[in-house]
KOLGU-4560 file (N, C-alpha, C; in nm, 3 decimals, padded with zeros to 5 digits):
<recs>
<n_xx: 00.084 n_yy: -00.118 n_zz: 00.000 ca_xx: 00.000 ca_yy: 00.000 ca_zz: 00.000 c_xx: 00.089 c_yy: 00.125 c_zz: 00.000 mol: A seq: 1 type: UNK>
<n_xx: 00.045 n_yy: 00.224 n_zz: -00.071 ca_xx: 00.114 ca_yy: 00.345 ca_zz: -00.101 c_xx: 00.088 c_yy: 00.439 c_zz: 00.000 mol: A seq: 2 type: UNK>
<n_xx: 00.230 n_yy: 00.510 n_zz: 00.058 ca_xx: 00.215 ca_yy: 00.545 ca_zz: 00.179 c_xx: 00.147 c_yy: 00.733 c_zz: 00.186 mol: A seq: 3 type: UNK>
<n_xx: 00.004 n_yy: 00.757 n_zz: 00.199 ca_xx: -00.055 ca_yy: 00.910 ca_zz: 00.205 c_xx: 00.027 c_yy: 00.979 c_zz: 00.296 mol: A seq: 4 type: UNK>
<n_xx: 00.041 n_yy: 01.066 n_zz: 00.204 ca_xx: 00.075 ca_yy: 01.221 ca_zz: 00.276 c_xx: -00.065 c_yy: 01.281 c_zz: 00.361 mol: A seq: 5 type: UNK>
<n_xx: -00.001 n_yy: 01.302 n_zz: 00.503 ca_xx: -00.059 ca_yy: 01.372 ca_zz: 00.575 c_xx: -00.099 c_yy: 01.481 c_zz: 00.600 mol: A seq: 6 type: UNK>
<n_xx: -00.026 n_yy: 01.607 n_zz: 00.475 ca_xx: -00.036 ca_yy: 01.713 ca_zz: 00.449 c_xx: -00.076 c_yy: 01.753 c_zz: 00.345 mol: A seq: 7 type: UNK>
<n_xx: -00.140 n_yy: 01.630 n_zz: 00.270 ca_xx: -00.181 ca_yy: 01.716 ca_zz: 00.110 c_xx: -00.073 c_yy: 01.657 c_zz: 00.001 mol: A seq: 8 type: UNK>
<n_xx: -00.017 n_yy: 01.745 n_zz: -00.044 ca_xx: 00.101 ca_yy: 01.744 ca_zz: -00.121 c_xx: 00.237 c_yy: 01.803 c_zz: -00.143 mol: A seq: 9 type: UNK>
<n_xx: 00.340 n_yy: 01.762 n_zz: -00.001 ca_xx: 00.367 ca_yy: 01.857 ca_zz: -00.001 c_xx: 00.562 c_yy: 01.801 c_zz: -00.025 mol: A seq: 10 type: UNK>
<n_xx: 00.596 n_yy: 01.882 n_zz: -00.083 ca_xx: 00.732 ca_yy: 01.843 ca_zz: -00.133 c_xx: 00.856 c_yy: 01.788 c_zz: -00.037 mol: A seq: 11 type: UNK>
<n_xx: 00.810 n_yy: 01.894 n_zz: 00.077 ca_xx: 00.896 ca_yy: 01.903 ca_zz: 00.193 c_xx: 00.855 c_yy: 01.747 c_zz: 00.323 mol: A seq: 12 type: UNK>
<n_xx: 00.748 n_yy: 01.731 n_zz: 00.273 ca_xx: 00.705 ca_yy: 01.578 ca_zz: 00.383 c_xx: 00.778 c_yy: 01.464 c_zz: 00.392 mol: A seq: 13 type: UNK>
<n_xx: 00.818 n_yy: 01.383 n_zz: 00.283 ca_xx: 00.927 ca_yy: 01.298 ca_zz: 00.262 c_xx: 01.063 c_yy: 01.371 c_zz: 00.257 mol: A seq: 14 type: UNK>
<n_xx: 01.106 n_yy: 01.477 n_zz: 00.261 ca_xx: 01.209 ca_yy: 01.504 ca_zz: 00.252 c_xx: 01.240 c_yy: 01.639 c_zz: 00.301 mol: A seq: 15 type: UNK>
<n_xx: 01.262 n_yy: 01.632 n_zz: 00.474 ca_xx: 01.320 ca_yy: 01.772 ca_zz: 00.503 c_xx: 01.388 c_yy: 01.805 c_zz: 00.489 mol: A seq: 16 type: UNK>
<n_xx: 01.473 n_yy: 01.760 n_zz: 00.527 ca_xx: 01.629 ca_yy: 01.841 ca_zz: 00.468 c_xx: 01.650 c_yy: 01.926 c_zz: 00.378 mol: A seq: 17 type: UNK>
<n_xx: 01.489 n_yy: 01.916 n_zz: 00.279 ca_xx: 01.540 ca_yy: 01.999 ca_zz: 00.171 c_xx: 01.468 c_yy: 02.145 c_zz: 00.207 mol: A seq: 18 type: UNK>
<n_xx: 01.356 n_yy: 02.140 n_zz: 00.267 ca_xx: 01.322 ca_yy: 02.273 ca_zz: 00.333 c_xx: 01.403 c_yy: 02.360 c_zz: 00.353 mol: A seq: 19 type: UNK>
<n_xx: 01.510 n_yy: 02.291 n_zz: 00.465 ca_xx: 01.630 ca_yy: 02.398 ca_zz: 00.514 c_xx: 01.708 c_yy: 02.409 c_zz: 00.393 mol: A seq: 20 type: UNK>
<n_xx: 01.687 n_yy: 02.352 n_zz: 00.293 ca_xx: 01.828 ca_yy: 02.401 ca_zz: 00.199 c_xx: 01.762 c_yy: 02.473 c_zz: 00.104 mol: A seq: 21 type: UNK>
<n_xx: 01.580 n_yy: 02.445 n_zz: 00.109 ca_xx: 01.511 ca_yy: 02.594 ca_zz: -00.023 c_xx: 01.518 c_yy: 02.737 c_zz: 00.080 mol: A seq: 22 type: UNK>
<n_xx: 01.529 n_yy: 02.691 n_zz: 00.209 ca_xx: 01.528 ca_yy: 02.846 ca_zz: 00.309 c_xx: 01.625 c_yy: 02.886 c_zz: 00.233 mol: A seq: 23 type: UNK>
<n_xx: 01.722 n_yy: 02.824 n_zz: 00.306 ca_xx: 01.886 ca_yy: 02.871 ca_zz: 00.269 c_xx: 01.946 c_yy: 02.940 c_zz: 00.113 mol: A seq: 24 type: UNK>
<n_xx: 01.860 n_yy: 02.854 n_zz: 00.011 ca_xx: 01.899 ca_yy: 02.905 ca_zz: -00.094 c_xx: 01.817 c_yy: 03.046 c_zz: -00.103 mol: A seq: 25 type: UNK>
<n_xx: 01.684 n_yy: 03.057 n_zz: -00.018 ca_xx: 01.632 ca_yy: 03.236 ca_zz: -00.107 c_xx: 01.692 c_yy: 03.279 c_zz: -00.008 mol: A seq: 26 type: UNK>
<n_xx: 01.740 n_yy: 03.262 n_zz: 00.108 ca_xx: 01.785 ca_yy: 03.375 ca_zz: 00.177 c_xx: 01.978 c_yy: 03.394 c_zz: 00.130 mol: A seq: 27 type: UNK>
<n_xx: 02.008 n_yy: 03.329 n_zz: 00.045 ca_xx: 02.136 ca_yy: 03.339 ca_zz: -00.033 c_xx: 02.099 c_yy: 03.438 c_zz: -00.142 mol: A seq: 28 type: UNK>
<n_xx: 01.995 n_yy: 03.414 n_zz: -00.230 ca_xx: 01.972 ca_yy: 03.486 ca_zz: -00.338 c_xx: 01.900 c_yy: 03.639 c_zz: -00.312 mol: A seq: 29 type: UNK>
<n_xx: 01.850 n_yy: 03.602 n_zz: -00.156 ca_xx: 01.851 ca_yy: 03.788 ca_zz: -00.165 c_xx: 01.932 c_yy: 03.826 c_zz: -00.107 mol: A seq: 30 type: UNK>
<n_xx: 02.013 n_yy: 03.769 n_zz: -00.044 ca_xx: 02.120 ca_yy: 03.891 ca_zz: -00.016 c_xx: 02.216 c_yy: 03.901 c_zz: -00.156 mol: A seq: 31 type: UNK>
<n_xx: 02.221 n_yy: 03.826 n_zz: -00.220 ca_xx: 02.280 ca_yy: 03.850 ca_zz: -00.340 c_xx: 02.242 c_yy: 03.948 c_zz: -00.420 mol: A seq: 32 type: UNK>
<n_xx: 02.138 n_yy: 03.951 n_zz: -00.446 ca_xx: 02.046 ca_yy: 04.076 ca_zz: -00.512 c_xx: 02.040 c_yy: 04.174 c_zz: -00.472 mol: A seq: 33 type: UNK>
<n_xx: 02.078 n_yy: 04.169 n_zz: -00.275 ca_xx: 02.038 ca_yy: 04.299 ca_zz: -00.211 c_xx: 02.182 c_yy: 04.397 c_zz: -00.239 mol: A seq: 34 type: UNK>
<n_xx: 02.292 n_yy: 04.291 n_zz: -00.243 ca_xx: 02.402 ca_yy: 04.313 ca_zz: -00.282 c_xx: 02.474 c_yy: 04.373 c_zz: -00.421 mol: A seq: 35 type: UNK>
<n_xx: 02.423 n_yy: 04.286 n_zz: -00.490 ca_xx: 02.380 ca_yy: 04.378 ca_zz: -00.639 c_xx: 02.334 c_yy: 04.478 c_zz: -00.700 mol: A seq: 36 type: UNK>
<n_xx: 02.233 n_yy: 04.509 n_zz: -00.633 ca_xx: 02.216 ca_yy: 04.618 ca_zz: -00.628 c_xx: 02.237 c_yy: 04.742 c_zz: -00.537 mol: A seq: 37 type: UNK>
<n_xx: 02.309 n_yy: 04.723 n_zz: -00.485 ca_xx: 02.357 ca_yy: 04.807 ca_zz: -00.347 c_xx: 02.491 c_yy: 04.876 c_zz: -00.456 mol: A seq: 38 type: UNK>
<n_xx: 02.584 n_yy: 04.757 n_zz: -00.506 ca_xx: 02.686 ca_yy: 04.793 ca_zz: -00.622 c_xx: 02.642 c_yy: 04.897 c_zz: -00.656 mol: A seq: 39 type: UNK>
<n_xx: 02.506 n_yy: 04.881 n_zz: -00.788 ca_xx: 02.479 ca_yy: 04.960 ca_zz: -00.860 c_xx: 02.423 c_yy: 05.087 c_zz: -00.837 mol: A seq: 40 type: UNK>
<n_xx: 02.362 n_yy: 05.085 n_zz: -00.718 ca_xx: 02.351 ca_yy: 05.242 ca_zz: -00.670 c_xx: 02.497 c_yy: 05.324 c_zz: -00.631 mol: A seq: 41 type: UNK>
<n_xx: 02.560 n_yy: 05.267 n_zz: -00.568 ca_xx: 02.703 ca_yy: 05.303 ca_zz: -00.551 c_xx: 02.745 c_yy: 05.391 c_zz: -00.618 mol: A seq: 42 type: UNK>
<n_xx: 02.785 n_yy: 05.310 n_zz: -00.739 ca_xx: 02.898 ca_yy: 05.342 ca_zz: -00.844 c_xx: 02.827 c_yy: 05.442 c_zz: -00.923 mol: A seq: 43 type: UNK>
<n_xx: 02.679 n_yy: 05.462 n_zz: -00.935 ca_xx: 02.597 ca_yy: 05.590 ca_zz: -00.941 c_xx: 02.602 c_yy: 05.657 c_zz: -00.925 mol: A seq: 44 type: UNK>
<n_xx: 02.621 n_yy: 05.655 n_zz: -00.739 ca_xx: 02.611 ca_yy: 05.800 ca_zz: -00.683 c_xx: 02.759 c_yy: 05.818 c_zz: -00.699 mol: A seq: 45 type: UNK>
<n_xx: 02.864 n_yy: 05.712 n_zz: -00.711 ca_xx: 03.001 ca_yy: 05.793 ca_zz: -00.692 c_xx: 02.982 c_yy: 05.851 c_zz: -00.852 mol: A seq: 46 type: UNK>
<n_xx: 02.957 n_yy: 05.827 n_zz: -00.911 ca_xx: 02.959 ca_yy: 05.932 ca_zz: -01.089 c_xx: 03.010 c_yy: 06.036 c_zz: -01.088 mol: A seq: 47 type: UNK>
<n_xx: 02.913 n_yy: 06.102 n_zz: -00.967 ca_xx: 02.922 ca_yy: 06.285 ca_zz: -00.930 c_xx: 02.884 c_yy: 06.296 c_zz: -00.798 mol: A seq: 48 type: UNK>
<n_xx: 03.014 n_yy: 06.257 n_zz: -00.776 ca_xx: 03.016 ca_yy: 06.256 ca_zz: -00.582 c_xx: 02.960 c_yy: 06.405 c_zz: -00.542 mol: A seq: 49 type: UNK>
<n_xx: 03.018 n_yy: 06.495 n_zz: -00.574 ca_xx: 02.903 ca_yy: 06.649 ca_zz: -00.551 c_xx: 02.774 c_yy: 06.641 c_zz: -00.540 mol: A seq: 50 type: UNK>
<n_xx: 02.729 n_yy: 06.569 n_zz: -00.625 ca_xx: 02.544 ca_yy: 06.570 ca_zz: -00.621 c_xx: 02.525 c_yy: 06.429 c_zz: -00.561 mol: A seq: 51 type: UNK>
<n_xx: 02.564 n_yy: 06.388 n_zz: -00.499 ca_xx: 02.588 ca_yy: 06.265 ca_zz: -00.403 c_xx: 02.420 c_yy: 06.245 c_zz: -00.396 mol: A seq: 52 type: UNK>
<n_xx: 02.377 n_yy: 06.354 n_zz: -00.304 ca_xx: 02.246 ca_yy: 06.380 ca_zz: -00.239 c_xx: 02.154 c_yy: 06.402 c_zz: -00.360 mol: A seq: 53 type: UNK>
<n_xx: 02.154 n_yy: 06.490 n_zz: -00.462 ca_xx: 02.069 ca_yy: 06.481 ca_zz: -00.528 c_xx: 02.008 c_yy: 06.365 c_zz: -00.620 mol: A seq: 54 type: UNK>
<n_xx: 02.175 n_yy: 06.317 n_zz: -00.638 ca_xx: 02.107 ca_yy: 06.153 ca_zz: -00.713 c_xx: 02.031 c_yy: 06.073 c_zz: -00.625 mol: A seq: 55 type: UNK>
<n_xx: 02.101 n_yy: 06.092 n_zz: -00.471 ca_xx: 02.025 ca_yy: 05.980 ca_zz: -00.414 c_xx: 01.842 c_yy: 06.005 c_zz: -00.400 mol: A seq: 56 type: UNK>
<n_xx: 01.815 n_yy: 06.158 n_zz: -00.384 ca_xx: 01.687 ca_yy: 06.183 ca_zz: -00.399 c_xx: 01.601 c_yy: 06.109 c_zz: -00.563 mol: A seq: 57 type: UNK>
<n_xx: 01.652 n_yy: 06.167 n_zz: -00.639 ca_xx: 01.622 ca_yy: 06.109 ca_zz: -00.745 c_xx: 01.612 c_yy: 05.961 c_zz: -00.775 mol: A seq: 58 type: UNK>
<n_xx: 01.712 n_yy: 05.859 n_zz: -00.703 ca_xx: 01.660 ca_yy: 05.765 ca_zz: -00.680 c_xx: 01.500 c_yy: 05.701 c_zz: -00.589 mol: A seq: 59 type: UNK>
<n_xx: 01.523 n_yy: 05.785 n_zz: -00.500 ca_xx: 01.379 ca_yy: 05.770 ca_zz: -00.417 c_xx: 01.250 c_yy: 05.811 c_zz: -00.523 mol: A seq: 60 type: UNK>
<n_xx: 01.293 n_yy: 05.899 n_zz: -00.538 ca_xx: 01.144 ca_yy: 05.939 ca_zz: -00.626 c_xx: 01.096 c_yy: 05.850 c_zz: -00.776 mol: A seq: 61 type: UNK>
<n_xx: 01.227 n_yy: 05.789 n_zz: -00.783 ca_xx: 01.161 ca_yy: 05.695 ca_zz: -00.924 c_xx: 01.160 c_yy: 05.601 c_zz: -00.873 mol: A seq: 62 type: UNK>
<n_xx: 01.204 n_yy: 05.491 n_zz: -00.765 ca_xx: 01.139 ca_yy: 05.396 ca_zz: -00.676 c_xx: 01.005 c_yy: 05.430 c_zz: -00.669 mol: A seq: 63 type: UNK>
<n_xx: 00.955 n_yy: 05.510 n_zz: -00.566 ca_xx: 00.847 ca_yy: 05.565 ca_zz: -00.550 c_xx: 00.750 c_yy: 05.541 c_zz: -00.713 mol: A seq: 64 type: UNK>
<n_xx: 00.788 n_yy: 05.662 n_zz: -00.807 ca_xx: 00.727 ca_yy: 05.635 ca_zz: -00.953 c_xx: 00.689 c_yy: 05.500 c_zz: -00.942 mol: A seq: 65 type: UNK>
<n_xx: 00.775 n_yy: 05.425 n_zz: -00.956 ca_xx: 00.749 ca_yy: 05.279 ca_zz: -01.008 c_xx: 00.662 c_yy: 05.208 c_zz: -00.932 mol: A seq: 66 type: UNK>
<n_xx: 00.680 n_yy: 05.242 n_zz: -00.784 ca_xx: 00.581 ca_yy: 05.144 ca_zz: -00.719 c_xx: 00.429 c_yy: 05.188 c_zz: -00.722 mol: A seq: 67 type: UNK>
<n_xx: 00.437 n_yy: 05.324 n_zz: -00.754 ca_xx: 00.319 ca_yy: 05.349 ca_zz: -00.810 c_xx: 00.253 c_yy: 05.324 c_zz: -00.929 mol: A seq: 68 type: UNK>
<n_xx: 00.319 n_yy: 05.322 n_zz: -01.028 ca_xx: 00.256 ca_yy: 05.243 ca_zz: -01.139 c_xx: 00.239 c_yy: 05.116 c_zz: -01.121 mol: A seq: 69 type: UNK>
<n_xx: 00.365 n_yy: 05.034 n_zz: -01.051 ca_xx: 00.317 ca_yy: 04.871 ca_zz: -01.075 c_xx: 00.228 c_yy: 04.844 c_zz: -00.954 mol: A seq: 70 type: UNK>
<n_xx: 00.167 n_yy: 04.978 n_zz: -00.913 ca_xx: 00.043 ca_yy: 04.921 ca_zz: -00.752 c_xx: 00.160 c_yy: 04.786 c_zz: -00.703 mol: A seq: 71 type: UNK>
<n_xx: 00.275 n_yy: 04.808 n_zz: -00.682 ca_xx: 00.350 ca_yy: 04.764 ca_zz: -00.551 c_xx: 00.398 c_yy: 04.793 c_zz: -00.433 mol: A seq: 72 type: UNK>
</recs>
């Protein structure tokens, strides 16, 4: 007899171990991303270290833009 899952269907039931290693992998891939992009604002604002501040405003406000158009 084929042994039912007690939870439905769930990937992680026969096999935990892998839970901790899908945690592990998104919390790898966002700091990677968070990291990535942390770069790319950087090397931005260093462009024109003088307007340091104004780029960084300008970044806020087209964040902002965007999350307003994509209602995020």
């Amino acid at each position: 007899m084929r042994k039912q899952s007690m939870m439905g269907s769930s990937k992680y039931e026969f096999d935990t171990k892998q839970l901790d290693l899908d945690i592990q992998a998104n919390i790898d891939r966002h700091r990677s991303m968070k990291e990535s992009i942390r770069k790319e604002i950087l090397a931005k604002l260093k462009q024109d270290a003088p307007r340091m501040e104004q780029t960084f405003s300008i970044y806020l406000e087209v964040l902002r833009d965007i999350k307003h158009e994509w209602k995020l």
